[in-house]
C-alpha positions as CSV (number, residue, x, y, z in Angstrom):
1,X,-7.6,6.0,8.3
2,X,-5.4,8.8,9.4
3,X,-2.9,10.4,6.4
4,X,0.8,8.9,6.5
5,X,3.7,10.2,4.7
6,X,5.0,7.3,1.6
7,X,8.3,8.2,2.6
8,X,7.6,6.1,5.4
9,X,6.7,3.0,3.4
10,X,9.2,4.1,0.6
11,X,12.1,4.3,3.4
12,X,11.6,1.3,4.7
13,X,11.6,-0.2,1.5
14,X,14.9,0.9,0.5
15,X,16.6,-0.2,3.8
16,X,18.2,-3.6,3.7
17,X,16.5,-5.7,5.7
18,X,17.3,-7.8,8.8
19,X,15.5,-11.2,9.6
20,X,13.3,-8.6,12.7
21,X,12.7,-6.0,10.8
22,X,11.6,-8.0,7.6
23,X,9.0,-9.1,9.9
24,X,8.1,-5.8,11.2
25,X,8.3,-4.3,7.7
26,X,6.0,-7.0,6.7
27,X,3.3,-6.4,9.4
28,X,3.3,-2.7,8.4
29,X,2.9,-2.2,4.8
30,X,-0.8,-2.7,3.2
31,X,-0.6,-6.0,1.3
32,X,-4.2,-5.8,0.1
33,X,-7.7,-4.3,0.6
34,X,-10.3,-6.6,2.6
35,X,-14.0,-5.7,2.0
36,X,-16.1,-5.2,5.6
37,X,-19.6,-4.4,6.4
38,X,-20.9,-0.6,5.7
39,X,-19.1,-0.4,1.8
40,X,-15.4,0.1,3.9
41,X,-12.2,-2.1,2.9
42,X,-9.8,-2.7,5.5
43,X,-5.8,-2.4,4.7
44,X,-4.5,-5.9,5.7
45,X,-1.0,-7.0,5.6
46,X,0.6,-9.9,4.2
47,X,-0.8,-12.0,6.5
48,X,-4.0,-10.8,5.9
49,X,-4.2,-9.4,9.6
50,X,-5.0,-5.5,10.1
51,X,-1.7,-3.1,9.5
52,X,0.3,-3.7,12.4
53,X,-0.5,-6.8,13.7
54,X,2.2,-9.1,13.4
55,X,0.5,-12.2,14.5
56,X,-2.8,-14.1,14.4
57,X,-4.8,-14.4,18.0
58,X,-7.6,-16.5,16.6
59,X,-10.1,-15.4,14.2
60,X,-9.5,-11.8,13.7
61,X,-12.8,-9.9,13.4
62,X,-11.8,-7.3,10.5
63,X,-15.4,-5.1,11.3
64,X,-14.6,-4.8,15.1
65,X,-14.4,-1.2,16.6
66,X,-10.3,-1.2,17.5
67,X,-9.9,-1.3,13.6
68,X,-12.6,1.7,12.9
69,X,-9.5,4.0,12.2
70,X,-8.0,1.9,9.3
71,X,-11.1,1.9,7.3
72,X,-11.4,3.0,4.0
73,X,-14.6,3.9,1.9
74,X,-14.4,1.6,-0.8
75,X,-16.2,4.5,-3.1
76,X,-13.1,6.3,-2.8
77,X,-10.5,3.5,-3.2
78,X,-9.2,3.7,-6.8
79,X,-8.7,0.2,-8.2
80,X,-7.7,0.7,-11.3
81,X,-4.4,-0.2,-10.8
82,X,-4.5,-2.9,-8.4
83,X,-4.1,-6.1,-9.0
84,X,-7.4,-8.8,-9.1
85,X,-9.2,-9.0,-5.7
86,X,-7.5,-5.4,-4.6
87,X,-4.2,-6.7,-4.4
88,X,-1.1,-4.2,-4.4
89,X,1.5,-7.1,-4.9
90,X,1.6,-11.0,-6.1
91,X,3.4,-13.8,-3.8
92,X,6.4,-13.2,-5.9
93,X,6.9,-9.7,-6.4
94,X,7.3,-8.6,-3.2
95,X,8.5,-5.0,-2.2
96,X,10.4,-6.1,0.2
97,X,12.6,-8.1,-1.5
98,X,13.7,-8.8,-5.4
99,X,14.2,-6.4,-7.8
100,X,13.6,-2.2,-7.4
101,X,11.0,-2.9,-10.2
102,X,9.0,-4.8,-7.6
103,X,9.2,-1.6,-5.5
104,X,8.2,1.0,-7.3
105,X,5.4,-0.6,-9.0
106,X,4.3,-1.4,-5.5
107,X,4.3,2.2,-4.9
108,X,2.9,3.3,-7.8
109,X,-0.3,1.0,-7.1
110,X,-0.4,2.3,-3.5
111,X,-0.2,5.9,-4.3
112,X,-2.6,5.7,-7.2
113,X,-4.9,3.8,-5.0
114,X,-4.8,5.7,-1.9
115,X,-4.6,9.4,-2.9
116,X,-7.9,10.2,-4.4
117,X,-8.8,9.6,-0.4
118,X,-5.8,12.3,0.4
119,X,-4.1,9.7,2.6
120,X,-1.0,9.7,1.6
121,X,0.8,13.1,1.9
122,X,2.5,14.6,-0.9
123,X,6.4,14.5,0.0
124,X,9.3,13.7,-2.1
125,X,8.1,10.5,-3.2
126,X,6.3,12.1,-6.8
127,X,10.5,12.5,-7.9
128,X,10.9,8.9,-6.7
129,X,8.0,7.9,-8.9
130,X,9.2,9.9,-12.1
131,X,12.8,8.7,-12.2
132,X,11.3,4.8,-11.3
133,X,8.4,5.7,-14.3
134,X,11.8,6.6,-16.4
135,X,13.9,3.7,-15.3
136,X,11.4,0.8,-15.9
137,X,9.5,2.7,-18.5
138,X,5.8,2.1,-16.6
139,X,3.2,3.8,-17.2
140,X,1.1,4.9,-14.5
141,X,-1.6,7.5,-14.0
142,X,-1.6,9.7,-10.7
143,X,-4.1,10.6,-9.3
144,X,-2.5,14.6,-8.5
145,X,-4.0,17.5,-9.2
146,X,-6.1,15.8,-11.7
147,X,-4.1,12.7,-13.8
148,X,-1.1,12.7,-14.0
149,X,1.0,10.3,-16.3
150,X,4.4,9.6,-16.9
């Protein structure tokens, strides 16, 4: 899996969402971690379909080769926040809607879980997680230049 910037995730997040774009938001943002053959997981999205996809096709083969770039070593994958089964969100705390709590603790999991790899670039977003840390009061350890907690 190629790095991607969080503010990309984060941004679309924050914007209110129409009907299309809850949709496309919804295909795009990693709902949980599937395990595949050769110790990889593979980012799926809420509809458990690889990130992207926005609609099932029959049986989707999650080890086929057009998927190869969204693989993950699941060595590297830090689980420690996730929820059980690799999960980075429950039906009713959804990121994309509810409250900001449901949000940032989204992107707390998906940071913590994803940057040991170094996939997700080091923006702005480590301000966004210290004033959410601050707000809600949640403790989470990052995974920056060593641990990090707030």
């Amino acid at each position: 899996m190629k790095p991607f910037s969080i503010e990309f995730i984060e941004s679309a997040l924050q914007t209110p969402l129409t009907e299309v774009a809850y949709s496309r938001a919804r295909a795009l943002i990693p709902y949980s971690f599937q395990s595949i053959s050769g110790g990889h997981v593979l980012p799926v999205n809420r509809d458990y379909l690889p990130l992207g996809l926005t609609k099932h096709v029959g049986i989707v083969d999650y080890n086929s080769p057009k998927y190869f770039s969204l693989r993950i070593s699941s060595k590297s994958l830090d689980r420690s926040n996730l929820l059980h089964n690799d999960y980075l969100f429950n039906d009713g705390c959804s990121p994309l809607s509810g409250p900001n709590r449901n949000r940032y603790e989204y992107l707390f999991r998906l940071w913590h879980s994803l940057q040991p790899q170094g996939l997700l670039l080091p923006d702005n977003f480590l301000a966004t997680l210290e004033k959410a840390s601050t707000k809600y009061a949640t403790k989470f350890r990052l995974a920056m230049n060593g641990a990090r907690s707030w």
